[in-house]
C-alpha positions as CSV (number, residue, x, y, z in Angstrom):
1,X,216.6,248.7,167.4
2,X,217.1,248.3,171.0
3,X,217.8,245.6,173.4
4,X,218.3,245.3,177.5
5,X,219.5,242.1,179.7
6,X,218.9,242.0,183.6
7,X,220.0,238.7,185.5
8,X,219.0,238.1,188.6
9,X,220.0,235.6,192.1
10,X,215.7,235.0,192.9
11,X,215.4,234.8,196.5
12,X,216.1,231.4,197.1
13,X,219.1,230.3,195.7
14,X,222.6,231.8,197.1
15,X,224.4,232.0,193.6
16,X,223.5,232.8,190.2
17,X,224.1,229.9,188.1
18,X,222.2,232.1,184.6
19,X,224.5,233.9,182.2
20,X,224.0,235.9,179.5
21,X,224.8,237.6,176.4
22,X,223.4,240.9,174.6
23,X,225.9,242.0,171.9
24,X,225.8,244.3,169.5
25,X,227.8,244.9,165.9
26,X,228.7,247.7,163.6
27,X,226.5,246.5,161.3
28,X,223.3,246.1,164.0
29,X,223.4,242.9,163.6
30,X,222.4,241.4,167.7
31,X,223.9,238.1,169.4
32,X,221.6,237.3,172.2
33,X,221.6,234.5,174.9
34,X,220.3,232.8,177.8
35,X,222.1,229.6,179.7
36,X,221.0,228.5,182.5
37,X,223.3,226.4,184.4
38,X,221.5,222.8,185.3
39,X,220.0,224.2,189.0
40,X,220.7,220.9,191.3
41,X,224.4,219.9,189.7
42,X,227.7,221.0,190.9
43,X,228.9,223.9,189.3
44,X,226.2,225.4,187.2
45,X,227.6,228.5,187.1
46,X,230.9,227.6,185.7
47,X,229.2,225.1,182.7
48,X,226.9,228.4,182.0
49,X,230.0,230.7,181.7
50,X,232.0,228.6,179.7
51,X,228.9,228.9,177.2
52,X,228.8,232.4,177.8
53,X,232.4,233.3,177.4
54,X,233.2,231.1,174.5
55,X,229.7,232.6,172.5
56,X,231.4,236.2,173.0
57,X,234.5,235.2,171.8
58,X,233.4,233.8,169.1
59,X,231.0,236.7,168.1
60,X,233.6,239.3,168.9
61,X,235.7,237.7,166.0
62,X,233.2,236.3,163.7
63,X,232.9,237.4,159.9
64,X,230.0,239.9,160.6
65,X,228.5,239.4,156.8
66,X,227.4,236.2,157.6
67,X,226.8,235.8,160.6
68,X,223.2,236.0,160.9
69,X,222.8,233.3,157.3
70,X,225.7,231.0,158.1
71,X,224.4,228.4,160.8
72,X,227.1,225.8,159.8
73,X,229.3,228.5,162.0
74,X,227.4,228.8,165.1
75,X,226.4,225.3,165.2
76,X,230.4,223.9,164.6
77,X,230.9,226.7,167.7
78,X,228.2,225.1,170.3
79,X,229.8,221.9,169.6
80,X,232.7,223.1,170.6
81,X,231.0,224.0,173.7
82,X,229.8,221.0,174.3
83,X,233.2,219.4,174.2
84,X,234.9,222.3,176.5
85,X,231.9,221.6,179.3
86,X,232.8,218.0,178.7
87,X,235.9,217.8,179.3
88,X,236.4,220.6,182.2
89,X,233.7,218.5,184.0
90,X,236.3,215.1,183.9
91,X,239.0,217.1,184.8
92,X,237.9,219.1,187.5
93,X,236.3,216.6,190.3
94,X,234.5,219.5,191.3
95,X,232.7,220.1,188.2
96,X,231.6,216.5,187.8
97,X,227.9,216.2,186.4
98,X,227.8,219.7,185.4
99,X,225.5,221.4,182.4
100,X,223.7,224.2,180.7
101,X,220.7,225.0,178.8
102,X,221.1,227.8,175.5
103,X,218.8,229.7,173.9
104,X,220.8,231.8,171.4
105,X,218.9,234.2,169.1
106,X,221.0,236.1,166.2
107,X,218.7,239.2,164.5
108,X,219.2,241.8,162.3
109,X,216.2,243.1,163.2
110,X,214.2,241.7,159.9
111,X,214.8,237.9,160.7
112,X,215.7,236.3,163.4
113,X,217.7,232.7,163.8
114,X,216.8,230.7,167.4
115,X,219.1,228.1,168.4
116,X,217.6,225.5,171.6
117,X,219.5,223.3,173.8
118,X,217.3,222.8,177.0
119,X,214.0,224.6,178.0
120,X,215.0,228.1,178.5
121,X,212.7,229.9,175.8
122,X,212.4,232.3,173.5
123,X,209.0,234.4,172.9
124,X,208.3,236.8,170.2
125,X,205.8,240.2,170.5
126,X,204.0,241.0,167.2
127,X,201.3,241.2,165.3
128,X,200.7,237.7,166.0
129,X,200.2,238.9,169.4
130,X,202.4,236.8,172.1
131,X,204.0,233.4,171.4
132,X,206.6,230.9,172.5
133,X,209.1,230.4,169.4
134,X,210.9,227.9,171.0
135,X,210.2,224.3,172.3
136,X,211.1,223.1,175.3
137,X,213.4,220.6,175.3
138,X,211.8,218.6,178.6
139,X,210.2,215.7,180.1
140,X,206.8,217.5,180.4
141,X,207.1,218.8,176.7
142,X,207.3,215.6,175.8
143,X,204.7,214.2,177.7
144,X,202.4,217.0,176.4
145,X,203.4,215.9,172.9
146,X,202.6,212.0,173.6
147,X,198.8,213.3,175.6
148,X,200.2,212.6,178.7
149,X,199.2,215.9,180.3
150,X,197.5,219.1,179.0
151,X,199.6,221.9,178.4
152,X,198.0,223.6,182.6
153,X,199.0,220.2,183.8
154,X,202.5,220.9,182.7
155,X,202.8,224.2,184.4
156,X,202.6,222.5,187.8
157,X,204.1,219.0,187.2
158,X,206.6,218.0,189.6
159,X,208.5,216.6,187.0
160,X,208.9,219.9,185.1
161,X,212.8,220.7,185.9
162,X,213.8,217.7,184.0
163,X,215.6,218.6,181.0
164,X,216.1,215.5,177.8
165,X,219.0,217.8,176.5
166,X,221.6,220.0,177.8
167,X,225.2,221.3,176.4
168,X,228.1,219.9,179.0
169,X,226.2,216.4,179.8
170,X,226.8,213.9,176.8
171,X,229.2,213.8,173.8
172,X,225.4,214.3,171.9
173,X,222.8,216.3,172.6
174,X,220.0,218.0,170.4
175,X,219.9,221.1,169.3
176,X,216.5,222.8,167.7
177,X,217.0,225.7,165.5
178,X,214.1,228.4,164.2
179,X,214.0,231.0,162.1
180,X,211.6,234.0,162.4
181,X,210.8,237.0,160.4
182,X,211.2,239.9,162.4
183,X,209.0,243.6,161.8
184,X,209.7,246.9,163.2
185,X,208.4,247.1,166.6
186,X,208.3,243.8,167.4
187,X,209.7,242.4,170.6
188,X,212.2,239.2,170.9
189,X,212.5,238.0,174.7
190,X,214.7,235.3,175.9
191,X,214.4,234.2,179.6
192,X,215.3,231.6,181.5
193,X,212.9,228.9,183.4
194,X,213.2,231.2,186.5
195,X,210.7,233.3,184.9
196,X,208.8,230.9,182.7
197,X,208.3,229.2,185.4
198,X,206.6,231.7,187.8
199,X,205.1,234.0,185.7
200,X,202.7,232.8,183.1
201,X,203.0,233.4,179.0
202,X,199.7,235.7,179.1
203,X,201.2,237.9,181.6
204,X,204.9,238.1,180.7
205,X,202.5,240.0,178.1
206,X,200.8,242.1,179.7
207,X,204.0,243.0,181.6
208,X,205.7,244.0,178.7
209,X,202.9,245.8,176.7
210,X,202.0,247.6,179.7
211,X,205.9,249.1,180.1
212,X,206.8,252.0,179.0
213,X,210.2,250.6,177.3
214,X,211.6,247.5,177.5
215,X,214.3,248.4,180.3
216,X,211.1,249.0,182.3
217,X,209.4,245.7,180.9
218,X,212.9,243.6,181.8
219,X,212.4,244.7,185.6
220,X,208.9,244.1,185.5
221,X,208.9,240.4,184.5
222,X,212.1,240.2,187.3
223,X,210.0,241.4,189.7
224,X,206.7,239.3,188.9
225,X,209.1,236.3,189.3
226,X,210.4,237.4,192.9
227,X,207.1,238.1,193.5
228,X,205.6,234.5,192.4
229,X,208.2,233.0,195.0
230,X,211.6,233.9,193.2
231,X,212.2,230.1,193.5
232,X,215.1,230.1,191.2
233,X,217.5,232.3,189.0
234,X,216.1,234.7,186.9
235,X,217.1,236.3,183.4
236,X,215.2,238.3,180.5
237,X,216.8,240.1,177.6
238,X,214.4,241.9,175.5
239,X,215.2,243.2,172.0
240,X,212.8,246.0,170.0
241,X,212.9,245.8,166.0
């Protein structure tokens, strides 16, 4: 088992407001995420690495046998999140309004656990073929749901940045949480909208299939993105069974 993580500024925006995670314990067990700090809002960045920070922490000192099983854990742990986003947001003028998506993902390389605040995804690369484990947590998801729009409607929709759900915004939010069985050789990837966004499911794909390893596939998709019009931050982690 393998994994990579590459972040990257796009070429349009002047900071990175994406952070991520790719951890790795003793006992292979892999604590993967994605935030994406709300693009738009003051201090992105900071509400993304509070996430980010507090998620290593909390991995770095976790009981490892469980870690993967007990959701209670993780779950009591984004919530706690929640509340530190919250409140450095009242405190700190400059922070006011501030946010993050998550898309955590905790394997052992035979199952996989997703957790989903937001609409930064996670994909899986099987003998299924190519598919989007996560939903988005958005106002074009939703309006796909309700027969709004068609799903190629959505790709374009002006409307498509708006997120229903986000860690750091509200005392609630929703969180969505799937589990996955995982077989040797499959590939996980977690990315943000940056890439979602600019290169399509079909050939994120290709991209990947076509790589050599996944440290070439990771700057691949970067690099389809930039090339699409790089239009916001970008960040893939890819993780081989």
């Amino acid at each position: 088992m393998k994994s990579v993580s590459l972040t990257n500024v796009g070429l349009v925006r002047e900071t990175n407001q994406d952070s991520i995670i790719n951890l790795r314990d003793s006992k292979e067990d892999y604590f993967l995420a994605v935030a994406d700090g709300m693009g738009g809002h003051k201090a992105g960045d900071v509400a993304s690495g509070i996430a980010a920070k507090a998620l290593t922490l909390f991995f770095e000192n976790c009981d490892k046998s469980d870690v993967l099983s007990n959701k209670e854990k993780i779950t009591g742990e984004i919530k706690l999140i929640n509340d530190a986003i919250l409140a450095k947001s009242r405190e700190d003028e400059s922070c006011e309004g501030m946010g993050t998506t998550l898309t955590l993902c905790v394997t052992d390389g035979s199952k996989a656990v997703f957790y989903q605040v937001g609409d930064s995804r996670g994909y899986i690369l099987g003998r299924n073929g190519f598919r989007q484990v996560t939903k988005d947590q958005s106002l074009v998801q939703f309006m796909v749901d309700t027969k709004q729009i068609t799903n190629e409607q959505a790709k374009d929709h002006p409307s498509r940045h708006v997120i229903l759900s986000a860690l750091g915004t509200e005392k609630e939010y929703d969180m969505d949480i799937y589990e996955e069985d995982i077989h040797e050789g499959d590939i996980i990837l977690l990315c943000s909208d940056g890439l979602c966004d600019y290169v399509h499911d079909e050939d994120m794909e290709r991209l990947i299939t076509e790589s050599a390893d996944i440290k070439t596939a990771a700057a691949s998709l970067v690099n389809a993105a930039n090339a699409a019009g790089g239009g916001d931050n970008i960040s893939v982690i890819l993780f081989e069974a």
